[in-house]
N, C-alpha and C positions, 0 to 999 in steps of 0.2 A: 465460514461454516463448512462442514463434511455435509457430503450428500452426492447425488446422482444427478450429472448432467439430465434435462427434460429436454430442453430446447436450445439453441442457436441460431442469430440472426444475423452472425457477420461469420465470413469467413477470408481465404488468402485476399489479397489487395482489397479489401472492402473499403470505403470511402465512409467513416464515423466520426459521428458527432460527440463532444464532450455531452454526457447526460445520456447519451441514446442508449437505450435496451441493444445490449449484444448479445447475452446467454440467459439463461433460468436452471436455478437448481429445481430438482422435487421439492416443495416446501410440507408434503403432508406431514414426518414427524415431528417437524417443526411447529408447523401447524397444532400437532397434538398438543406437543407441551403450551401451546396459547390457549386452548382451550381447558385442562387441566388447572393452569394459575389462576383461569375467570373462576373454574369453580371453587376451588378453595379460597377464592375473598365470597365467592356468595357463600360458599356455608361458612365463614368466617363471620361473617356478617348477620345471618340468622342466630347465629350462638351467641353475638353481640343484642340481638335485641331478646331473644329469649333470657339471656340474662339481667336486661334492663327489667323485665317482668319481673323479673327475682328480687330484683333489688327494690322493686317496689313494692312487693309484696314483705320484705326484710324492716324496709322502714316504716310498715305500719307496724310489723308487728313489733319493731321497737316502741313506737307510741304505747302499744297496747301497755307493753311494759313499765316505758314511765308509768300512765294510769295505774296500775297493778302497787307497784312501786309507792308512790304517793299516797294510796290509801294501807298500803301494809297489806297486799294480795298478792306480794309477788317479793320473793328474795332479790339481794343486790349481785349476787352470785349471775341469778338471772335474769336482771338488766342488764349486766355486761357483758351476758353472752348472745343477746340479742344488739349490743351495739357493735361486738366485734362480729357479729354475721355481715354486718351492711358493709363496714370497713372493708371489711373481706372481699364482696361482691363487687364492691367500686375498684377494688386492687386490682379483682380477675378482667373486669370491663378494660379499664387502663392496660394490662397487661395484652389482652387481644386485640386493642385498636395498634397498640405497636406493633402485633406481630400481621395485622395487615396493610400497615405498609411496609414491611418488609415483602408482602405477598403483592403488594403493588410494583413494588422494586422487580422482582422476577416476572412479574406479565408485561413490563416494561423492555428487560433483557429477551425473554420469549420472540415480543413483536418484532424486535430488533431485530432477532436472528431470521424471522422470515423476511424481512425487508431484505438481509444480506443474498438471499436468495435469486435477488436480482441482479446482474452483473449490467452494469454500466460503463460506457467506455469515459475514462476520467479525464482525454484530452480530444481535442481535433486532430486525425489524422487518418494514418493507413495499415490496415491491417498487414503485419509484414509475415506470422506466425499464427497459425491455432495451434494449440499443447490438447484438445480433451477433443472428444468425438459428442453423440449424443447416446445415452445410456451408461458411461463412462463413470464410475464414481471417482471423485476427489476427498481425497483427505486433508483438514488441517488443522494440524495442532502445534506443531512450535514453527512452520513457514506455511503463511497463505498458499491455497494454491494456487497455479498461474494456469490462467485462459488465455489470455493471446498475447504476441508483442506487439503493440501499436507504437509506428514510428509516426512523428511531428511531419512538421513543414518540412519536404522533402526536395523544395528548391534550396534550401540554407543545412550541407551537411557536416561535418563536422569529419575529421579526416585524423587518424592517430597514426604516428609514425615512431619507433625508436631510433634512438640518432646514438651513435658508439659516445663514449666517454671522451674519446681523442679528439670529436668534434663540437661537443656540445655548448663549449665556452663558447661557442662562435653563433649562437644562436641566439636571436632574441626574438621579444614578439612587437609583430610589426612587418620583418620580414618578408617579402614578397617569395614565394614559391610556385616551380612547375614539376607537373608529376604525367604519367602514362598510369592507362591500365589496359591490361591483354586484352578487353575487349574491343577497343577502339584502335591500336596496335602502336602507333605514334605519334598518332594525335595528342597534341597538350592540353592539360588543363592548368588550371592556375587557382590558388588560393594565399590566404596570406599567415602568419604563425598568430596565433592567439594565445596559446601559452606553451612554459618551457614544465612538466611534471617533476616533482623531485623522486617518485617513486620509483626510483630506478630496478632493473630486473638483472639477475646476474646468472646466466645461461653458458655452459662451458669455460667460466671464468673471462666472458665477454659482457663488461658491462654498459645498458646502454638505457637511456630515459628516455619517456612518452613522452612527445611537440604533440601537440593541438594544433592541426588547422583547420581552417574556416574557407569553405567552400560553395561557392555561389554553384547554383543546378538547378538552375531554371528551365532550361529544356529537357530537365529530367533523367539525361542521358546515364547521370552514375547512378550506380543503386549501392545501397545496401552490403557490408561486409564485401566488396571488391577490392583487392589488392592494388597497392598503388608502389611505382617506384618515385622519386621525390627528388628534387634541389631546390637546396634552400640557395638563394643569392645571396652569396654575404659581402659583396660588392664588386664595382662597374667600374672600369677603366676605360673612360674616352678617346678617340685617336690615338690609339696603340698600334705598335709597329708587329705585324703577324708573318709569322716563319715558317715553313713547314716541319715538323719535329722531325724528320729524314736528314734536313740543313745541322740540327744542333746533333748530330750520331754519325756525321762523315768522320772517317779515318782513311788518310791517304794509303793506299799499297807502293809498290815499290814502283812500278810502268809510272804513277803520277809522279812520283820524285824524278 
């Protein structure tokens, strides 16, 4: 629903619960139209029994008429214009009890809309973003609008890298991988490939697809949107004979000959 930030109970790193109160719209024009749909089923509802009077008042005078009728006091003209009065009145009774529930259907929708009034956080976690202030109106009508980003379990994160086209064949998941970020400088981390994406992105005619990794952060240390550099291991060579690459770029000069 549209309306005007009232209140906020969470803000950046806030510690919430799935269900917990974290915002409140203004609910009063909301409110109005709830009050508005109770009164159109009540006077909805009085029109229904003032017509019930009616109609009982219709179907005496339909008897009156048989009576009239049966001794020759009353034409048949106007017997059956006393029996299509009652018809009638029963049609309009029927015709009003549907149209409230239809009046029931909108004080339904009404409530609803002040219930939406109340922003609830929908998972357990941490407030990583607030998007609204308090007094702030939101709008929505073809995208909800957005109050905060709550991020999950922030020990188990999830790690997106794109990998060039020239390497990707060599990727699976399962993979064990180590990566750096600038804020720890050299320090390794480790995670392992969870999947290979096929939506691949083509940027200066360099194309390359999103690997998922799965990242254990239990001490908390990565946050959120930091930059990672990455190797994937795509295998280990045991007892291997190591050179210095100086050894395999010797060219004799002419003193060594």
């Amino acid at each position: 629903v549209s309306g005007t930030v009232k209140n906020l109970y969470a803000d950046y790193n806030s510690i919430v619960k799935a269900g917990q109160v974290i915002a409140e719209l203004d609910p009063a024009l909301l409110q109005t139209q709830v009050e508005i749909a109770k009164a159109n089923i009540e006077r909805a509802q009085n029109d229904i029994e003032q017509q019930k009077v009616q109609l009982q008042n219709d179907m005496l005078n339909l008897e009156r008429m048989k009576l009239q009728y049966d001794k020759q006091m009353a034409s048949k003209q106007q017997l059956e214009v006393a029996d299509l009065q009652v018809k009638s009145r029963n049609a309009s009774i029927n015709s009003s009890l549907k149209g409230i529930t239809q009046q029931q259907a909108q004080l339904s929708q009404a409530e609803l809309n002040v219930k939406y009034c109340t922003i609830v956080s929908p998972v357990d976690g941490v407030v990583v973003e607030r998007k609204v202030d308090i007094g702030q109106a939101v709008q929505s009508s073809m995208n909800v609008a957005q109050f905060f980003t709550i991020a999950t379990d922030l020990t188990k994160l999830k790690l997106t890298a794109g990998v060039d086209e020239a390497d990707i064949g060599k990727v699976h998941a399962g993979m064990p991988v180590t990566f750096t970020v600038e804020a720890y400088g050299a320090q390794p981390f480790s995670g392992t490939v969870a999947a290979v994406r096929l939506n691949a992105t083509n940027n200066n005619n360099v194309v390359t697809y999103p690997v998922w990794i799965d990242v254990p952060n239990n001490d908390l240390k990565l946050k959120p949107s930091m930059t990672a550099s990455i190797k994937v291991l795509i295998s280990t060579a045991e007892d291997a004979t190591r050179i210095p690459n100086g050894a395999l770029r010797f060219k004799p000069n002419k003193d060594i000959y």
